[in-house]
N, C-alpha and C positions, 0 to 999 in steps of 0.2 A: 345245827341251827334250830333256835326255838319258830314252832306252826306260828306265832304270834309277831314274830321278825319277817320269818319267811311273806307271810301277810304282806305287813307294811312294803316290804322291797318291791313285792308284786305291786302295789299302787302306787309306788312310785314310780316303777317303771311304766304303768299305766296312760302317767299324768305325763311323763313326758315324750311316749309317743302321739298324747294327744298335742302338746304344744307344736310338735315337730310336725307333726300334720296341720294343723291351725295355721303354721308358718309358712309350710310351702304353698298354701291353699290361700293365702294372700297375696304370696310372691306372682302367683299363676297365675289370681286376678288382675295384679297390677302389671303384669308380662302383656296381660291378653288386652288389658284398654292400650298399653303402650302401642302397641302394636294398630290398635284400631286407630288410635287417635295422630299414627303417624300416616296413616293410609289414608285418613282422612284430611289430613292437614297437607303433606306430601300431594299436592294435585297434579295433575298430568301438565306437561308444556305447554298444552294448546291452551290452558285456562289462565298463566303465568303470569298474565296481564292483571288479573282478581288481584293477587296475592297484596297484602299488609305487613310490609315488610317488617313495622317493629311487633308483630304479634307473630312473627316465626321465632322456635326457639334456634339455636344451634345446632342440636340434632337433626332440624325440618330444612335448616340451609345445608347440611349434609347430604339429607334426602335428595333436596334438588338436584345439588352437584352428580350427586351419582345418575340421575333418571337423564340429565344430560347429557354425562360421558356415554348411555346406554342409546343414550337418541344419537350421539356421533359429535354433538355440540360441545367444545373445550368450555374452559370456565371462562377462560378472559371471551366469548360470543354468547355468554347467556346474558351480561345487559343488552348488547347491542339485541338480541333474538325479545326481550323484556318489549323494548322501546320498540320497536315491529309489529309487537302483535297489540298494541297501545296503552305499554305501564306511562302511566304520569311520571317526567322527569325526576321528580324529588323523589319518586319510590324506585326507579330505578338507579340513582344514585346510594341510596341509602343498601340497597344490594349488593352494590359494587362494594362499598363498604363494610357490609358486613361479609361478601367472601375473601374478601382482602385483610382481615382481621382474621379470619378462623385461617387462612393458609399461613400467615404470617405468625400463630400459635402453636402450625403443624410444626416449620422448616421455618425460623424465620433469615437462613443467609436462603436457603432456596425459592423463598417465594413460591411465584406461580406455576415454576417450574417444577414443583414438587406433585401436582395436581394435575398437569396439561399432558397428556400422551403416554397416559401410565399404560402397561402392557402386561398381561399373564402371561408366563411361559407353562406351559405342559410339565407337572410334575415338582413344579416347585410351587410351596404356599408364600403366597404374595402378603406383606404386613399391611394390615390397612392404616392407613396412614392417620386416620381420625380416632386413633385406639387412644393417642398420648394424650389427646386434650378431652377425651372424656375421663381418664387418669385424673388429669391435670384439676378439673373442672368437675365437683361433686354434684352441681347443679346445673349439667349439660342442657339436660331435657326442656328445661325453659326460660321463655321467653325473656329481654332484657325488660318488658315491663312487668315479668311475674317478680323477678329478681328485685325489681325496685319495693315492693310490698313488702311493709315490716309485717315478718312474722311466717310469709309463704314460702319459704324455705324449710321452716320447722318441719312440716310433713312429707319435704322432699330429700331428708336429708338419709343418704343412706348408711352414714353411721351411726342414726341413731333407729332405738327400737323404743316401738312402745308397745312391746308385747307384755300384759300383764306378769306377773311373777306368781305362778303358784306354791315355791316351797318356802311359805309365808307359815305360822300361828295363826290357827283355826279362828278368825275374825267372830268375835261373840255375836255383833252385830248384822253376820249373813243372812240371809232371807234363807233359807231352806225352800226347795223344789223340790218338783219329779225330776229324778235323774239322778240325784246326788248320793255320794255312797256315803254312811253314818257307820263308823266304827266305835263299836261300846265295849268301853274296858272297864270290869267288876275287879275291885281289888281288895285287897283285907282280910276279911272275915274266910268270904268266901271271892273266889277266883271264877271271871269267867267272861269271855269274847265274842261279840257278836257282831257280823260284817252285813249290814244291813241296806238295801235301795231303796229309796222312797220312790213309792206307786203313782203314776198320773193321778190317782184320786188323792194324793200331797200324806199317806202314809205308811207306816214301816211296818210290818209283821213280826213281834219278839215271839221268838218261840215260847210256850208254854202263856204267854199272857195274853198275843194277840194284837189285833192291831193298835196303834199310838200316832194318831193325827198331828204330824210337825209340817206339815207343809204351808207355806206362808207367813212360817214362825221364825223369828230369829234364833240363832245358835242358841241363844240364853234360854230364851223361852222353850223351846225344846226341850234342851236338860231337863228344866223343874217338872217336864208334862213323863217323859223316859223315866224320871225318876220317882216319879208317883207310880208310874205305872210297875215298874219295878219291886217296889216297897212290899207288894204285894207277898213277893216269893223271898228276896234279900229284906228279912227285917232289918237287920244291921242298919242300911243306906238309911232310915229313918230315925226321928228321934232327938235329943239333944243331944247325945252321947253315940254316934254313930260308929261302929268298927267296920263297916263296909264302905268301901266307895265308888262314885261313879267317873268315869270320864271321856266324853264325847268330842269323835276328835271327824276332820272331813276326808274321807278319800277319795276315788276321783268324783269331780265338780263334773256339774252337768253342761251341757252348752247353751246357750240363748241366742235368738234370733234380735236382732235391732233392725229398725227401720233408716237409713240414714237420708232425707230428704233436703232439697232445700239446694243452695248457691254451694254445690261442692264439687270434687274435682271427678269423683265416681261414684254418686249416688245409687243408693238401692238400698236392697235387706241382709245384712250379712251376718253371719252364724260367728259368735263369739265366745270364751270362755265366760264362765257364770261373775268370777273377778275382776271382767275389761270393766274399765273406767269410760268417761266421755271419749278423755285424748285417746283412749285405743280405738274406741271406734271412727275417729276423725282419723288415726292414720290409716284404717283398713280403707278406706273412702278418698283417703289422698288430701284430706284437709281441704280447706275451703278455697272454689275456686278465685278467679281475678275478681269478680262481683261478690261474693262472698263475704259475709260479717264476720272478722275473729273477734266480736266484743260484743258477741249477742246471737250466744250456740242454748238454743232452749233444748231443754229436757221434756217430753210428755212422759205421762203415767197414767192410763187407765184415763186419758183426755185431760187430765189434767195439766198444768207447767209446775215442776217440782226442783228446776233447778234452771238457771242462766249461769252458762262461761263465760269468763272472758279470758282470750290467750293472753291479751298486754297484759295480766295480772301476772300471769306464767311465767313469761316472758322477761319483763322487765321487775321483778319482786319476788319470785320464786313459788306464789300464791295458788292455791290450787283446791280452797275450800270447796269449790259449785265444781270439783271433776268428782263425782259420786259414782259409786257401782252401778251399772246398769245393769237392769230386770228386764226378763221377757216381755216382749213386744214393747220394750219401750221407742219413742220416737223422736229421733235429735233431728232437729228444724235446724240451719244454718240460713239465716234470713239474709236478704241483698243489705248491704253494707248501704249506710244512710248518709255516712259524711267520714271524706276522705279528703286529706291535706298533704299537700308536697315541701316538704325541709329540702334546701338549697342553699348549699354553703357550708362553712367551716367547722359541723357538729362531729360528735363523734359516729353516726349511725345517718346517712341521707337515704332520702327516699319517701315511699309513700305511706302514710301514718292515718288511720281510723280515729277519727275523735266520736267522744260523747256530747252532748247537747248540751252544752255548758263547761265542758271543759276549755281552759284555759292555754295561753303559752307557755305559762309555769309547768301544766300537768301534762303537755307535748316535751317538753323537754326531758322528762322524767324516760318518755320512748327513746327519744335518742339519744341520750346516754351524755347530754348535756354539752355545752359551748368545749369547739379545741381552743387551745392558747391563743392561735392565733386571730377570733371570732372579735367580731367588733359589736359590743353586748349593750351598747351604751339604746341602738336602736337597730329595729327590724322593719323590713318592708313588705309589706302583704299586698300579692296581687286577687285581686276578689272579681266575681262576675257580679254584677248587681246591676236589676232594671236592664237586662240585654245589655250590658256592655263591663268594659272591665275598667277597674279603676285601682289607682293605688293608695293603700294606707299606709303612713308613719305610726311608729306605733316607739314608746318607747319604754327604756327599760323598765320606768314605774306604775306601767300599765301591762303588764306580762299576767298577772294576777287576777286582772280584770279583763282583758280585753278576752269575747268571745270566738273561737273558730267557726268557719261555715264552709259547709262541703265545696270542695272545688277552689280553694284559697291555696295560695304559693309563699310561702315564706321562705324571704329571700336575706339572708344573714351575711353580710360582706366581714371584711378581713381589717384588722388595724394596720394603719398607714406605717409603710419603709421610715419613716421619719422618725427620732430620738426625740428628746423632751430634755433631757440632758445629760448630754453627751459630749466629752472631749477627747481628743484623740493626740497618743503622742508618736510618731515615728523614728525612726533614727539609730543614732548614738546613745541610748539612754540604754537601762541594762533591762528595762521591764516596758519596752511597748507596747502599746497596745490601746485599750478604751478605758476611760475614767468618769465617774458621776460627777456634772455639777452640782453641786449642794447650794442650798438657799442662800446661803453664807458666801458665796462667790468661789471664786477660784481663779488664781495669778498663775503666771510661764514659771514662775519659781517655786511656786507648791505641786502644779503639777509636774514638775521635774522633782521632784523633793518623794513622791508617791511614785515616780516611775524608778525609784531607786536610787537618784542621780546621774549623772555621764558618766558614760567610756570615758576611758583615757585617751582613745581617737578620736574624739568629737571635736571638730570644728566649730571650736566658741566666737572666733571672731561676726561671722553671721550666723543667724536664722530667720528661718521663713514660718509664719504664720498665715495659715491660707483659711478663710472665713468668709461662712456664708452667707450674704446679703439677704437683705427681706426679697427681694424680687426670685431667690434660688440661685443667685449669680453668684463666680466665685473671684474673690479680691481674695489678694496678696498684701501682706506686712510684712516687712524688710525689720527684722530686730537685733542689737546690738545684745546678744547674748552673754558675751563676758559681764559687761560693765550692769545687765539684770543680774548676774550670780553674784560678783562682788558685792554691789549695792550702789555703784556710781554712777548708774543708771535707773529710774522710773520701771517698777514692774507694772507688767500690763496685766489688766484683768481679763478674763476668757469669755465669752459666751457660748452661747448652744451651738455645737457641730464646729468650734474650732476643731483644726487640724495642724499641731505642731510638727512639724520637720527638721529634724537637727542633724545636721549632714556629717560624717565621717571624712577626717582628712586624707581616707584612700578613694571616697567616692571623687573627690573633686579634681585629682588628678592621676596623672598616669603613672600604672605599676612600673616601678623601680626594678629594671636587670640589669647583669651585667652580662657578656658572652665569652665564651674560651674554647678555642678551636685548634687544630695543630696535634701534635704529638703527645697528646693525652689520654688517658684511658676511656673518660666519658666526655668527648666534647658538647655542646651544647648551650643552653639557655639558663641563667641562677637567679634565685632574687637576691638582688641587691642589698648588701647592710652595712650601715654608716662605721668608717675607718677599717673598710675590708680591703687588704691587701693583693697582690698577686699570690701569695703562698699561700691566701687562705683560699682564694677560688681555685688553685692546685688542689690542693687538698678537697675541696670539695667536690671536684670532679674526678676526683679517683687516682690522683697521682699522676705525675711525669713516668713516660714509655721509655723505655732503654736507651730507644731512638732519639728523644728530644733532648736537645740543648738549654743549659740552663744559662745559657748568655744570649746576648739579642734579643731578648724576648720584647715584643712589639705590642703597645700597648693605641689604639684609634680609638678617639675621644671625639664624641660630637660639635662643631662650631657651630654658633649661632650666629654671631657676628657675619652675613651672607655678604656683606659689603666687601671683606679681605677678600674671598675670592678663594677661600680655604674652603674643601668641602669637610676634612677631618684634622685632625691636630693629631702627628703620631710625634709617640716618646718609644725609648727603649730603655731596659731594665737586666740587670743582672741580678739574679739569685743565687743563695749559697744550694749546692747540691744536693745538702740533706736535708734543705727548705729550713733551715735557722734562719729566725727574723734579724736581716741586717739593716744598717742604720740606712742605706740607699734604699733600701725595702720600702722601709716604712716610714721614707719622707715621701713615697710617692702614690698614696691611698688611693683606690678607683674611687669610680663616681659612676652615677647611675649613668646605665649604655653604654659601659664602655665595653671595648672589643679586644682581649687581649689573644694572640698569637704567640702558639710554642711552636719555633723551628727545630727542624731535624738536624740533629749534628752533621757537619760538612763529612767526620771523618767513617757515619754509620753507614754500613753496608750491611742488607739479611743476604743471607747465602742465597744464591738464586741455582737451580738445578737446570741439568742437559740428561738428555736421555741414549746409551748407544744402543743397539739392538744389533744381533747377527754375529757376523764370522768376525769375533776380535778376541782376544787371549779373555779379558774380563768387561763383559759386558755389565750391563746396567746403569745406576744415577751415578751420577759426577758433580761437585760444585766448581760453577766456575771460580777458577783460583785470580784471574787477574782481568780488568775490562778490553784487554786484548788478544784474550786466550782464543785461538782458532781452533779450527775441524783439527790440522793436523798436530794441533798439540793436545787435543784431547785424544787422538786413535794410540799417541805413544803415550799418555796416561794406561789405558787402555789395555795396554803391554802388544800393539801391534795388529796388523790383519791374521788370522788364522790361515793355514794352508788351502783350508776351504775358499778362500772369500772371492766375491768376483766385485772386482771394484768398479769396473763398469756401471752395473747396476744399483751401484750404492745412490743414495736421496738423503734427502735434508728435509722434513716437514716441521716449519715454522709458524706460528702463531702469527693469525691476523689482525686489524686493530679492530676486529669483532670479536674477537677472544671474550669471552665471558669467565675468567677467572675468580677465584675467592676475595672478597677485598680484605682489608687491614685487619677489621672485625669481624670475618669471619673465621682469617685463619688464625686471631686470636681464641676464637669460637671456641674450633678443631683443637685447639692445643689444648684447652682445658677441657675438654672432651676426652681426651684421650688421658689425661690427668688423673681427670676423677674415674675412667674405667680402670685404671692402673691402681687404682687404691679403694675400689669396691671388694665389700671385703668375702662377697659371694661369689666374686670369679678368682679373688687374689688371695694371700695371706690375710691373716689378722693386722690392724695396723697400730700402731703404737700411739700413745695420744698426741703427739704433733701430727701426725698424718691424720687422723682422724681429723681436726681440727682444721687440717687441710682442705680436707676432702667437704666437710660442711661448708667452707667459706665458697671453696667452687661452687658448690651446688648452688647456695645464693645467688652468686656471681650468674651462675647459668639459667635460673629461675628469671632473674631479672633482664637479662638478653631477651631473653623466649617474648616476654610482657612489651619488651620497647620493640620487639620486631614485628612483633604483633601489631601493637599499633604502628608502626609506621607502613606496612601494608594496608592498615585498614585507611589510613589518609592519600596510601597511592590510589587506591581503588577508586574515593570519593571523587580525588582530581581529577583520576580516568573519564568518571561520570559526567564531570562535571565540563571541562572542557572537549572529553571527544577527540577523534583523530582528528591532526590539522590535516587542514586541506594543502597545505603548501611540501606537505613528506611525499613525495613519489614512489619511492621506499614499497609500499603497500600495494601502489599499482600493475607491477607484476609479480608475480610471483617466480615465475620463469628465472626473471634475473635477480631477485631475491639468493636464489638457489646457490644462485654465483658469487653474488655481492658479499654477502653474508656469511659467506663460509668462516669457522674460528680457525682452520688451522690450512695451510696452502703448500703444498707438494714441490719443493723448490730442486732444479736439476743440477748436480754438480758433477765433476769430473774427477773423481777420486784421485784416480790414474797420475795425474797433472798434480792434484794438491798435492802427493806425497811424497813426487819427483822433486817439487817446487814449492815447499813448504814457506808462508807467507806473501804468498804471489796473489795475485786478485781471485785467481780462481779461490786460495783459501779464506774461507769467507769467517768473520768474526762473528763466535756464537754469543746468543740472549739467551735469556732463562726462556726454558718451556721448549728449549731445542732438541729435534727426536733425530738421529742419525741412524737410518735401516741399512746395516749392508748383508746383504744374500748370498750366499751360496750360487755354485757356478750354475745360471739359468743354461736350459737346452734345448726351450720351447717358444715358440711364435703365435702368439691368438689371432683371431679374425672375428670383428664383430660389427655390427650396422648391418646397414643393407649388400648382404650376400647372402647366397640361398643358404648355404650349410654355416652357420656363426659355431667356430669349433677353436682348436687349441693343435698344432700341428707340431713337430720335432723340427728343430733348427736348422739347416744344411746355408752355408754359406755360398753355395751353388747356385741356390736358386732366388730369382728376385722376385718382388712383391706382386709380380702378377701370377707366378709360379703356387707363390702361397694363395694368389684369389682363388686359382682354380683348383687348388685342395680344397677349396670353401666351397666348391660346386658355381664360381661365376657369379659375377655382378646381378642382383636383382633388377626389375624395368625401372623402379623408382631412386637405383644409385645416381648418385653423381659422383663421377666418376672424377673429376679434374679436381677434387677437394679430398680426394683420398687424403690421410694422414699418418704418420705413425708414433707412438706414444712409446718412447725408450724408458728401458727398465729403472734409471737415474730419474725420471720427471719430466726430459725435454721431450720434444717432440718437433717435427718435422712436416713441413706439406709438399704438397705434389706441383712441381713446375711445370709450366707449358710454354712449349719453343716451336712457333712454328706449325700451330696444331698438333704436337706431340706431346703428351703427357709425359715427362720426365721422373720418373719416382722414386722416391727417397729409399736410401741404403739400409739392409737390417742387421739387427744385430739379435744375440740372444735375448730371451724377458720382452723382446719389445711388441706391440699392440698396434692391428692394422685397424683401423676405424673409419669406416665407410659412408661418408653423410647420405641423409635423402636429400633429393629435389624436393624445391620448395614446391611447393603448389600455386598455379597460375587458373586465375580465375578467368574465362573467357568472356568475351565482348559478349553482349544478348545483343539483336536486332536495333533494338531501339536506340541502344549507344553506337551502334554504326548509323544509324538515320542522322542521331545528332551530330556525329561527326562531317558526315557527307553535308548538312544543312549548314553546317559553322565554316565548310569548305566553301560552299556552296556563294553566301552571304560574304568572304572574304576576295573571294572570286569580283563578284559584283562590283566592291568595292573600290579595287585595285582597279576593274574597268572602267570605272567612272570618274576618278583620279587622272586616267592618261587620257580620257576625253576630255577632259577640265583644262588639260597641258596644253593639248593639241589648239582647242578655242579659245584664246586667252579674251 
């Protein structure tokens, strides 16, 4: 690396650890007024009652919150604690408001609650909950009337910088000082570098020539004084014909002190780059406070005024000629602001605006950034103070150019009125509804139908309704003969302002067209209706005829109107061909809207219904019943017989109750294609040929489509659930106890094997249904004991002994048996209780399998005192009674 590179890097690197210091030495001054100015502002509880509520910012209403939760005071108690110690109502309202605004910015479903009772735990960092809205909110720190000030934002904005830029082109025009480093580069002729500081007496020492006076001199002026001086040693550099040359370039800049005085946010003297401009010094200073002028930032120099800002030039034009370099000890004045005016209303920029002394409405408009659409421009209203009191001005739109502003004036700019000028409106049946212009030239119901495209083919020509707004705002109705306007054999009417055409559709004006088909169908339900539709075609539309249905008798219920006959429906019946060809009785007999047609189930259909055997038979498992009279004993010799094992005694019959909750029609059509489509997947199964595929797709629709209507029709049980509630009239719900009982689906029923198969078709053999389970067991050779006895066990059968024999294997009746209800539960289902003859408890006989079960005593709730008093008084008083009776007798 060339000495002469090497150089430069080093003053670059120079320059910007100067910036970087410059930087954070602002950052730290404006940390350290923040900080004052929140300690300052932030006052203690006890003075809470001072406080100005719209001159807190949202940082200072943080502050508060917090010194309150520190004092022990929630948020929702610092009005009430405000209005205590004697805030005036309106400022304590406006408090409420405004922490009720910043909490509802934190959390707005959590509210107050987000703020009231927060707690630290030990060891976990708590978020503070005001991080997000100073995130949220660039200009936290102040006040809603700093915010209102066009232009006070500029200086508080923390994405922007106005930190001068030093790796700029050596400015010809810089003033040269002490401090500043001058690098001179000889090239040409002769070669040669010189890194030079200008001296507090404003000069440079060139070696071999001496010193050279550039201080106070601009870049330019320097050169020609360096280059003279020069000349001396480098002839070249001179002459008309020069082969040497010079070129002075700046390395690091020195720094300069500014005064910043006057209406600003952080007055004083602060050390600047020798390049800051005005606006850098107004942002090291924090820009001008709430009194503060942005249209009148004077420059001193040496006592002189050498320049006037104005930010609204900045601001609003991009203008920035009077932001000039500032020179040591110069002194920016920020004077109190002279005349300030309030925009209210529909601009694009509201708020508070700085005028000059003769500016105009026209030249306020230019700040705010001029009328929104909706601004009503015609005229403005100015509230003024004049002579101690306030008065209002009209002012209008050809006075904006003339009319003068004066400090303290409100302009008040309202909104153009809801109301149309010409406006027609078509609704309906047309193809293009909506708004249309009246034109000068008029407008008829036939041209505006003519611009809306024309009518639907639905449209209801026989009437329309024309609804039209009265001068009063009132609204009439016109009744129009819409066909006879479109043909011509009727008088088109003319429109005015804010007509509203209505052209009704012949589905609005009556009731949707169905028809209904229930019974033995694949999708019964609800269709629309379409003129010369048949019974085959609402088959077909609902998914075809079931295996099951009948394609004769079909019952078709037709609405009456005629309520006089005394007829609530008109039924017909119908015969269709079976492979649904339209026959001539078909299709002499068309539905009509709401009709109700019925597919019965053939007299001759039967689905197989299942029994179930279980235990000691040659071949257990499912059976169909073969005939509607098939009993127990002709299903055991299906069966092939009792096993050698079997004990028939103990054999049972468990039968479905009419609580059974079975699969219905559609579900176990469900199951069937269920079990279809896993039989022809082609990831559990073979590959499938293309009919099976094609199969297998049409299921899966088929099953998509169940899933969708099952779906919803749970989501409309739920609704009705919600909606009417358990009746109060089901008892059903009131216990559950016998619930237990009631409800059972399936019921343990006792039979006598024995007897049926001696006695095949005798009553004891009972005709089975579907869903019938026949358990026979193996030879039982055990006796249980359960309820109340001390030991509830399982004991070995011995026909010896009787059933007080098995209590006392059980270790004897507990205190709380009842004993005269003993029972016993045989291995068949029946069951037996305990007789008493005489005061002897008589007890039933056992056998193998069977089950002794021992009730408790109920519980007896004993008299208290008090119910014996009333009793004895009810004695007492009937006593009397009866005595006073035979005294009545006795003295007639």
């Amino acid at each position: 690396m060339l000495p002469e590179q090497l150089e430069v890097d080093t003053k670059i690197i120079d320059l910007e650890n100067y910036t970087w210091l410059n930087t954070a030495r602002n950052y730290l001054l404006m940390g350290i007024f923040l900080l004052v100015a929140f300690a300052a502002q932030s006052q203690s509880l006890s003075d809470i009652q001072n406080l100005k509520v719209d001159d807190l910012s949202d940082a200072q209403i943080e502050q508060l919150i917090k010194r309150a939760e520190a004092s022990g005071v929630s948020v929702g108690q610092i009005e009430s604690l405000a209005r205590e110690r004697g805030m005036p109502a309106v400022e304590a309202a406006k408090l409420r408001n405004r922490i009720s605004a910043l909490q509802m910015s934190i959390s707005p479903e959590a509210g107050a609650a987000s703020l009231d009772g927060m707690r630290s735990v030990e060891g976990y960092e708590q978020v503070d909950m005001f991080d997000s809205v100073r995130r949220s909110d660039p200009y936290y720190d102040l006040t809603p009337f700093q915010k209102k000030i066009f232009g006070f934002k500029l200086f508080h904005n923390r994405a922007l910088d106005f930190s001068p830029s030093l790796n700029i082109p050596t400015p010809q025009s810089y003033v040269i000082g002490a401090g500043d480093q001058l690098l001179l580069d000889i090239y040409g002729a002769s070669q040669q570098s010189y890194d030079l500081t200008v001296s507090p007496e404003g000069r440079i020492i060139v070696p071999n020539i001496g010193p050279v006076q550039v201080g106070g001199s601009t870049v330019e002026a320097a050169i020609s004084r360096i280059k003279s001086s020069l000349g001396r040693i480098y002839s070249g550099l001179m002459g008309s014909n020069p082969n040497t040359f010079l070129q002075v370039r700046l390395g690091n800049i020195r720094s300069i002190k500014v005064s910043m005085v006057g209406e600003l946010t952080k007055p004083g003297t602060y050390t600047l780059p020798s390049f800051a401009t005005v606006f850098n010094g107004l942002y090291a200073a924090g820009g001008p406070n709430e009194n503060g002028a942005f249209r009148n930032v004077q420059v001193y120099r040496d006592s002189r005024l050498v320049a006037t800002v104005d930010i609204y030039e900045f601001l609003s034009k991009g203008i920035q000629d009077a932001n000039i370099t500032l020179q040591d000890n110069d002194v920016v004045i920020v004077q109190p602001v002279q005349a300030r005016v309030e925009v209210i209303g529909p601009v694009r920029r509201e708020g508070l605006f700085e005028v000059k002394a003769g500016e105009s409405l026209d030249d306020l408009y230019i700040y705010t950034g001029g009328f929104k659409s909706l601004a009503y421009r015609d005229r403005v209203t100015i509230r003024r103070i004049e002579d101690n009191q306030r008065k209002v001005i009209d002012v209008a739109s050809d006075e904006f150019k003339t009319f003068s502003l004066k400090d303290g004036d409100e302009i008040l700019i309202g909104e153009a009125l809801e109301r149309f000028s010409n406006r027609v409106q078509v609704t309906g049946s047309v193809n293009r509804p909506g708004e249309y212009s009246l034109d000068e030239d008029g407008l008829t119901v036939r041209e505006l139908i003519g611009k809306a495209q024309g009518l639907k083919p639905e449209a209801f020509v026989n009437r329309a309704t024309l609804y039209r707004t009265s001068a009063d705002l009132t609204l009439a109705a016109e009744p129009l003969d819409l066909k006879g306007i479109m043909d011509g054999t009727v008088e088109d009417v003319a429109l005015k302002n804010e007509d509203l055409l209505f052209i009704p559709s012949r589905y609005d004006i009556q009731e949707e067209y169905y028809v209904k088909i229930s019974g033995e169908i694949n999708y019964p339900g609800t269709y629309p209706f379409a003129t010369d539709m048949t019974v085959g075609d609402l088959i077909l539309r609902s998914g075809g005829l079931l295996q099951s249905a009948s394609n004769s008798s079909i019952e078709i219920a037709r609405r009456v109107r005629d309520v006089n006959t005394g007829k609530i429906a008109q039924i017909s019946t119908l015969t269709i061909d079976p492979d649904l060809q339209l026959t001539e009785e078909e299709k002499s007999q068309p539905l009509l809207p709401f009709d109700h047609v019925f597919i019965r189930r053939s007299p001759g259909f039967e689905k197989e219904q299942l029994v179930t055997i279980r235990g000691e038979v040659i071949y257990p498992g499912d059976f169909a019943i073969a005939s509607a009279n098939e009993r127990i004993s002709d299903l055991i010799t299906r069966a092939g017989g009792l096993s050698q094992f079997a004990y028939p005694k103990g054999a049972n019959l468990i039968r479905r109750t009419v609580y059974y909750k079975g699969l219905t029609e559609e579900e176990l059509r469900e199951k069937t294609l269920r079990e279809i489509k896993a039989n022809l997947d082609v990831e559990t199964n073979r590959e499938n040929n293309e009919a099976e595929a094609i199969l297998y797709e049409r299921i899966a629709d088929k099953l998509v489509q169940n899933e969708i209507e099952r779906l919803e029709k749970e989501q409309e049980l739920q609704r009705e659930r919600l909606f009417n509630g358990m009746s109060a009239l089901d008892s059903l719900p009131l216990d559950t106890a016998i619930n237990k009982v009631r409800i059972k689906q399936q019921d343990l029923v006792g039979i006598d094997l024995e007897k049926i198969m001696q006695n095949p078709g005798s009553e004891e053999d009972l005709i089975l249904v579907e869903g019938d389970i026949i358990q026979i067991p193996k030879q039982l050779q055990t006796v249980r004991m359960v309820g109340e006895v001390l030991l509830p066990t399982t004991t070995r059968f011995d026909k010896k002994n009787s059933l007080k024999n098995y209590i006392s294997k059980a270790g004897g009746f507990t205190e709380e048996a009842r004993r005269s209800k003993t029972y016993v539960v045989y291995a068949n289902g029946d069951a037996k209780r305990t007789h008493n003859f005489l005061g002897l408890n008589i007890y039933p006989e056992l056998e193998p399998g069977a089950e002794i079960v021992v009730p408790m005593k109920p519980k007896k709730s004993r008299m208290s005192p008090a119910s014996w008093i009333g009793i004895a008084s009810s004695l007492a008083t009937v006593a009397i009674l009866v005595q006073t009776i035979v005294n009545n007798s006795k003295n007639p």
